[in-house]
N, C-alpha and C positions, 0 to 999 in steps of 0.2 A: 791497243788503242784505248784511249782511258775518253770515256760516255759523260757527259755533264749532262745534270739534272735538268737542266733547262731543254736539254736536246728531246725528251718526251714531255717534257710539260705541254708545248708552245703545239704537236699536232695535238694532243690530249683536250688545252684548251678550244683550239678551232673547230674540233668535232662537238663540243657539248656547247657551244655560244649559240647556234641553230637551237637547237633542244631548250635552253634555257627561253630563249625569246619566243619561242611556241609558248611555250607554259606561264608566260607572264601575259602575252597577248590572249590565251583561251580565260585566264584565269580573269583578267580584265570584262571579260565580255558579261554583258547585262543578261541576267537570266532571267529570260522573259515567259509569264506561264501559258500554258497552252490550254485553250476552251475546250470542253470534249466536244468530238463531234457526232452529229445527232440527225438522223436526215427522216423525218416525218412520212409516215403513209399517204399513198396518195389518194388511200380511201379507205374503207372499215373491210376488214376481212367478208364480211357477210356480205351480201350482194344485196341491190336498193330491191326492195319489195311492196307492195303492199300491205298497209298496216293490217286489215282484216287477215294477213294471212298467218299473224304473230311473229313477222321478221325484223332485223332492223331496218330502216330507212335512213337516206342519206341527210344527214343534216342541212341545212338550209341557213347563210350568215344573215346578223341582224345586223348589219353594220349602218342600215339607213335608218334603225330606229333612233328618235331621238334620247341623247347624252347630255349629261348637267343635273339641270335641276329637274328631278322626275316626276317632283311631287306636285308641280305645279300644274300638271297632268289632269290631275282631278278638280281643279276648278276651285277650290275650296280656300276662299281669305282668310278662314280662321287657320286651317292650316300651313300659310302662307306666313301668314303673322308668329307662332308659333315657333317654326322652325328658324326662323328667324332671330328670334328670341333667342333662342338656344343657343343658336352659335357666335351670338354676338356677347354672350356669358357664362359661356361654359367655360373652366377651367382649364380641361382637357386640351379642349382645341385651342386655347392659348398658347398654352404649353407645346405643344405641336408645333405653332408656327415659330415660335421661340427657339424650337430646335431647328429650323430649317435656317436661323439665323446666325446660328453657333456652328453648324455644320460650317454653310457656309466660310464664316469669318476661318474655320478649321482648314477650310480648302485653300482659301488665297494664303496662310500663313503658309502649308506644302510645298505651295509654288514657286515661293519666296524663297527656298530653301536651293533653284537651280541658281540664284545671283549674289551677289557678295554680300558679306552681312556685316555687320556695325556692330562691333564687339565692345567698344568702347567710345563716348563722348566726354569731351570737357570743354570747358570753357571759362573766361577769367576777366576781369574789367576792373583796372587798378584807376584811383583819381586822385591826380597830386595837386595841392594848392602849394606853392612855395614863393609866393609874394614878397618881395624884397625892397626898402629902400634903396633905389640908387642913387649917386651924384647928382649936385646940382637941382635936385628938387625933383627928380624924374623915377616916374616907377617904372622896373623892371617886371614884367609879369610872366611867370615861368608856371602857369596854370595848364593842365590839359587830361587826359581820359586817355586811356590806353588799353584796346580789348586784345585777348588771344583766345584761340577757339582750335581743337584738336580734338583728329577719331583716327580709329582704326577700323581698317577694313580686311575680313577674311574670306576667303572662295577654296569651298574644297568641290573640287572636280567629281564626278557621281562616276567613278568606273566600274563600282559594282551592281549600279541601280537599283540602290535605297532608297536614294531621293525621290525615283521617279516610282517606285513602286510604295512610297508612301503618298505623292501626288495622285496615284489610282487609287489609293486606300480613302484617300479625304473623298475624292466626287462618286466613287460608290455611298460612302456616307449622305453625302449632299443628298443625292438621287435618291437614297433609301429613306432621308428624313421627310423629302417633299410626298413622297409616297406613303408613309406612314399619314402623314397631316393627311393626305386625301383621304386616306382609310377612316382615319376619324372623321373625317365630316358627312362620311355615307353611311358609319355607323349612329352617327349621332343624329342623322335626320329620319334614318326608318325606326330607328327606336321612337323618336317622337311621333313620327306618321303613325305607328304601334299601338305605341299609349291611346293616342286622339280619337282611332277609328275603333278601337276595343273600348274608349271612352263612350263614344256616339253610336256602337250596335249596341251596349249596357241600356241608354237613352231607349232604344227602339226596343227592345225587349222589356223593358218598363210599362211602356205607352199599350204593345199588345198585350202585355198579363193586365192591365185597367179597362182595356177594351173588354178583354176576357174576362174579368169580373165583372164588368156591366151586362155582359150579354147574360152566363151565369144566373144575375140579380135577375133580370125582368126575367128569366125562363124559370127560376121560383116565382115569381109573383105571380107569374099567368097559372100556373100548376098550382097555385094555392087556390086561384077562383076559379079555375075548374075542380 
């Protein structure tokens, strides 16, 4: 009995066409990364004590203390004034919010990256005057403007989720540059709060070393007439 090549190819083919479509479908799939997981105590090993006994204590949240502006706390316009100042000229925090504007525009460009893009524009506007004597004293007027305009459009499908895992890369950015700007502006206001109030105990430590030379002075002079 004479075998033709075709008589194993054709089960040979049908058993690996399964196999093949698995490994295009797994290989398709978006590798999405996984958070670790983290599950918090639900209290400090030590047990709540009494502070005179040298133990620890159970912490207590401040969540109802007032957030914002903190400094405005102490009552004080010069410092009010001040910090104000600062932030409305410091370089720093320009720069800061400038990044939050770069992030940004960096995130919506991401985004734009799941819809079809514009690879190419043109466009053209030809104007022909060809004015003609006609018969009998009559003008023919063969005048007019004629525009063309063409693009091309491209969409490449995200089966490996590049796109989308550079879409989480841009609003990690976003999120990390509005938090950095905040970081600057509570670094930049205790620094001032800093300066001012080491500015105004310098003040009071002045005033008592004059007090204290005056008292000093008249406690010689009484000691010289006795």
């Amino acid at each position: 009995m004479k075998l033709d090549r075709s008589t194993f190819a054709r089960p040979l083919r049908a058993a690996l066409a399964p196999l093949m479509a698995a490994l295009v479908l797994a290989g398709c799939a978006t590798a999405t990364p996984e958070a670790p997981s983290f599950q918090a105590p639900a209290q400090f090993k030590e047990q709540a004590a009494a502070p005179a006994e040298g133990r620890w204590t159970q912490a207590k949240p401040a969540e109802a203390q007032p957030r914002g502006e903190w400094w405005r706390a102490f009552n004080d316009p010069v410092l009010n004034a001040l910090i104000d100042a600062a932030r409305r000229g410091n370089p720093s925090l320009r720069i800061a919010g400038l990044r939050i504007l770069e992030s940004r525009a960096m995130l919506g460009i991401a985004g734009s990256t799941l819809y079809p893009q514009v690879q190419q524009l043109s466009g053209a506007a030809t104007y022909i005057d060809n004015r003609e004597r006609g018969g009998q004293g009559a003008d023919r007027d063969t005048q007019f403007t004629a525009f063309a305009a063409g693009f091309d459009l491209a969409w490449e499908l995200d089966f490996w989720g590049r796109f989308r895992r550079g879409i989480e890369s841009a609003e990690a950015g976003f999120f990390a540059s509005i938090t950095n700007q905040q970081d600057a502006q509570v670094l930049l206001s205790a620094q001032v709060a800093t300066l001012y109030y080491g500015y105004r105990t310098t003040l009071l430590r002045l005033d008592i070393a004059k007090k204290n030379a005056a008292i000093q002075k008249r406690s010689l002079e009484i000691t010289q007439r006795l």
